[in-house]
C-alpha positions in Angstrom: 0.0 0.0 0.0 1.2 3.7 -1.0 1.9 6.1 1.7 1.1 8.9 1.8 4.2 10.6 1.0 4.4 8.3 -1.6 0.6 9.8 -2.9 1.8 13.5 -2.4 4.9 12.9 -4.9 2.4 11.9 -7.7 2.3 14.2 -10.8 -1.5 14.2 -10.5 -1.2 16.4 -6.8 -1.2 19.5 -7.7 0.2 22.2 -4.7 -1.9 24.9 -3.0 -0.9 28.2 -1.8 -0.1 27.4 1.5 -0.5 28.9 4.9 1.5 30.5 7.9 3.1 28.3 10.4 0.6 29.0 13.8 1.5 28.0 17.5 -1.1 28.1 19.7 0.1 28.4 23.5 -1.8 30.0 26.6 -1.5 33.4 28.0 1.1 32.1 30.7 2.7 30.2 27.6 3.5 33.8 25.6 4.9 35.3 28.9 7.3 32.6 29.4 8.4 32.8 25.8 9.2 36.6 26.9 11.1 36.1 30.1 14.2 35.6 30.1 15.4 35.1 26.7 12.6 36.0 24.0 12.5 32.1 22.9 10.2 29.3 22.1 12.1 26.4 23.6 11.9 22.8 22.7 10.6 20.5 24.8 10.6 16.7 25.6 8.1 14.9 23.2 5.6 12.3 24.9 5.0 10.7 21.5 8.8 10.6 20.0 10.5 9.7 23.2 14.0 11.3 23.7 12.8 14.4 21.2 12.7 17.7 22.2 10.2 19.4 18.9 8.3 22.4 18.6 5.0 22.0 17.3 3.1 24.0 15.1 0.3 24.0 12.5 -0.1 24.9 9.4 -2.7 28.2 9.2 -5.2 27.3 11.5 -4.8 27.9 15.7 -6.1 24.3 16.4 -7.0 24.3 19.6 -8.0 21.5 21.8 -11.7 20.7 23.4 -12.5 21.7 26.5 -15.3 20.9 28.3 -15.0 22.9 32.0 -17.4 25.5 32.0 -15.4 27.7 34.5 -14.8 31.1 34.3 -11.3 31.1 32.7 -8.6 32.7 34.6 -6.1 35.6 32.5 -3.4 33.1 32.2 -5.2 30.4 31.0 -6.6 32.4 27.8 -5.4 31.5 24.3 -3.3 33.0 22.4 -0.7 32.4 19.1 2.1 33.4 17.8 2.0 33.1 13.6 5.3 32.5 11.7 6.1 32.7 7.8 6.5 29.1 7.2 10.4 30.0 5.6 11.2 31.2 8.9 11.2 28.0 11.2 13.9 25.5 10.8 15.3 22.2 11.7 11.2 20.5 10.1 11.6 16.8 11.0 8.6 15.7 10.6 5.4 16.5 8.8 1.8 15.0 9.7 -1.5 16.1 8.2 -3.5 15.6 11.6 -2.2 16.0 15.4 0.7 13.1 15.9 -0.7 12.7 19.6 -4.1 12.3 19.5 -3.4 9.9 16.9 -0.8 8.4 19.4 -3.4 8.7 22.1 -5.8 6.8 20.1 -8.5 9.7 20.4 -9.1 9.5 16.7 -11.6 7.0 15.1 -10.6 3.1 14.5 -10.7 3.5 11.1 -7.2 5.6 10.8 -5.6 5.1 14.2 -5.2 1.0 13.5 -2.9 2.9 11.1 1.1 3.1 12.0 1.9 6.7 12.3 4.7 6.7 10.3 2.5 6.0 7.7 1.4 9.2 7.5 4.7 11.3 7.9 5.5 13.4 4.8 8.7 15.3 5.6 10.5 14.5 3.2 8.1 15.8 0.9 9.1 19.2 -1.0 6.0 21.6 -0.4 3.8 18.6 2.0 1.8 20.7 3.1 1.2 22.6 0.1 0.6 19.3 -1.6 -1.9 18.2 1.2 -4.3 21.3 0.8 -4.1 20.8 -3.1 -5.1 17.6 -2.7 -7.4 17.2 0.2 -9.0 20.4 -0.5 -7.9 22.3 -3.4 -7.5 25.7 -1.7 -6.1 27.3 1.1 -9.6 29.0 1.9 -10.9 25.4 1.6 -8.6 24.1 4.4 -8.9 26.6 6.7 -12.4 26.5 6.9 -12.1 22.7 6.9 -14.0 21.9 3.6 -12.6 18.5 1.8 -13.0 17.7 -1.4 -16.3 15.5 -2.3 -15.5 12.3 -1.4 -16.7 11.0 -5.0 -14.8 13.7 -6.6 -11.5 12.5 -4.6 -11.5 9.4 -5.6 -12.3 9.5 -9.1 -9.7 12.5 -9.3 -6.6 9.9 -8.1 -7.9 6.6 -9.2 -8.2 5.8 -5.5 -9.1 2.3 -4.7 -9.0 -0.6 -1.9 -5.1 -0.7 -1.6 -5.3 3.5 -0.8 -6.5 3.3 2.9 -4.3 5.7 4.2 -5.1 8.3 1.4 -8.7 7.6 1.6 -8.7 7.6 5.9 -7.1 11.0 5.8 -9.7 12.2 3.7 -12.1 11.1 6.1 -10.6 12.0 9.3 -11.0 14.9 7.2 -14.9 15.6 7.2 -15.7 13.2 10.4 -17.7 15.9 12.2 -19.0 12.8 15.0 -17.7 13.2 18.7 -16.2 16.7 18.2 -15.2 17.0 22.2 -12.9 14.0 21.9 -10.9 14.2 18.4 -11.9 18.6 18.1 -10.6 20.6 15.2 -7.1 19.4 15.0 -8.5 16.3 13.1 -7.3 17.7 10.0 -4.9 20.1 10.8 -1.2 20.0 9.6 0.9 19.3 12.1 4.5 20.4 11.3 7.9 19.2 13.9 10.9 20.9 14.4 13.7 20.1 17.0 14.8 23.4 16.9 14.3 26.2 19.7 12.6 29.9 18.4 14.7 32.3 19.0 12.3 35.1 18.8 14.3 37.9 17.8 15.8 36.2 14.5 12.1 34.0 13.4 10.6 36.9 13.9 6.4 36.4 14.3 4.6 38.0 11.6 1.8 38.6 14.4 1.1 37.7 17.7 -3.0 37.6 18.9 -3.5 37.9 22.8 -5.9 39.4 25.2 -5.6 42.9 25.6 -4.7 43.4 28.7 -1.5 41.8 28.6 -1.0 44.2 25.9 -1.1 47.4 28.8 2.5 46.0 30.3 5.3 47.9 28.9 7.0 44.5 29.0 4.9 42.9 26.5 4.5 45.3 24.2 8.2 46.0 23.9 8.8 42.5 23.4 6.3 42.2 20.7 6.3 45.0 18.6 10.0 46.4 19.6 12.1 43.1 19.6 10.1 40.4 17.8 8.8 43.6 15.3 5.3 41.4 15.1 2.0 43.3 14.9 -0.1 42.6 18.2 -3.4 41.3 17.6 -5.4 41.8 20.6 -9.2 40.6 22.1 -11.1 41.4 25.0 -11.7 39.7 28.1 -15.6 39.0 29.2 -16.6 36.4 32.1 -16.0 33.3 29.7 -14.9 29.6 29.7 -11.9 29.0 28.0 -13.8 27.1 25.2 -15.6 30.4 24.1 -12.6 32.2 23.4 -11.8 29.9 20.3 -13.9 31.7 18.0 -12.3 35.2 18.6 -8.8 33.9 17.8 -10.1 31.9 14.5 -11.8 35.2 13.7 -8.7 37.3 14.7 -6.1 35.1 12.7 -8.9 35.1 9.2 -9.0 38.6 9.5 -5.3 38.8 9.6 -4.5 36.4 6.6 -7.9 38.5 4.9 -5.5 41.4 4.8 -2.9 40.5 3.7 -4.6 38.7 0.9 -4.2 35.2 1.7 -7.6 33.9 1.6 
């Protein structure tokens, strides 16, 4: 059976636009990266023991479920950072969903029976270019998590029975059953590197946090002095975490909006 590296190499896949490298961390997360040394570090890896990666994905924030109805606390709200994709280095590994919730087996039978190395594409020139092309034929598409007809997919590759791994991405892909356990990272590129940020030189094209963090000198020096990024900000109401997620998805489409990426 083909991978699917081995399916993104075919002449038949043609590559999207593609989209900014995003890290989503929390508020406590960003201040961290601040103090002392502007930096993203590298940490240990659960899944690829002995690793120390920085994760990231491809154009959309991705954030996990959460169920807690509490009031969220200022430290615990979300915020990203969003990188030109040229600008991290040291990529190890590409996946075109999250590497641990496949690991933790929170995704359906039909794709995590699969071997996860299966499903690692990078050593593919443009993956994840070549994944939007191909799963959903436009960056607009894939943000807004809109695959191809299934009907259409297949007939457009030839698919058949010995494609299971193309064919269980592309339904991982639209599988909108049991949101709270497998969320909207199911189809989200996941992109590795073992590399620390050093914030100063991959400098983020923006960074979208609450707005009160934004009234400390410290912060804002850091942001738009240091790392030169444009601060994005939101404001803070008497929320759960969970209902913040639509403000950053807005926040980040009405970044890439203006600068004409979608």
């Amino acid at each position: 059976m083909p991978s699917l590296a081995d399916f993104l190499r075919r002449n038949s896949v043609e590559a999207s636009t593609t989209l900014p490298l995003v890290q989503s961390v929390s508020a406590y997360r960003l201040i961290k990266s601040i103090r002392p040394n502007d930096s993203i570090d590298a940490v240990d890896c659960d899944v690829f023991a002995g690793e120390k990666l920085n994760y990231f994905f491809v154009g959309r924030p991705a954030y996990k479920s959460e169920s807690s109805d509490a009031q969220a606390a200022d430290w615990e709200l979300p915020c990203c950072f969003i990188f030109e994709y040229a600008s991290i280095k040291g990529i190890k590994r590409v996946f075109p969903f999250d590497s641990g919730a496949h690991h933790g087996k929170r995704y359906p039978n039909y794709i995590s029976m699969m071997d996860l190395s299966e499903f690692d594409t990078g050593d593919v020139i443009d993956a994840p270019a070549r994944i939007i092309g191909a799963y959903f034929g436009s960056a607009k598409a894939y943000f807004n998590l809109k695959p191809k007809a299934e009907d259409a997919f297949v007939e457009e590759f030839s698919l058949g029975p010995l494609d299971a791994e193309i064919m269980a991405v592309h339904r991982l892909a639209g599988d909108n059953r049991d949101a709270d356990q497998f969320d909207d990272r199911r189809l989200t590129i996941e992109v590795q590197s073992d590399q620390h940020v050093d914030l100063t030189v991959a400098k983020p094209l923006a960074v979208i946090l609450p707005a009160v963090y934004l009234d400390s000198v410290e912060v804002r020096e850091a942001i738009e002095t240091r790392w030169g990024a444009e601060a994005i900000t939101y404001s803070i109401s008497s929320l759960s975490l969970k209902h913040y997620y639509g403000t950053i998805y807005q926040k980040v489409l009405d970044f890439y909006q203006s600068r004409g990426w979608l």
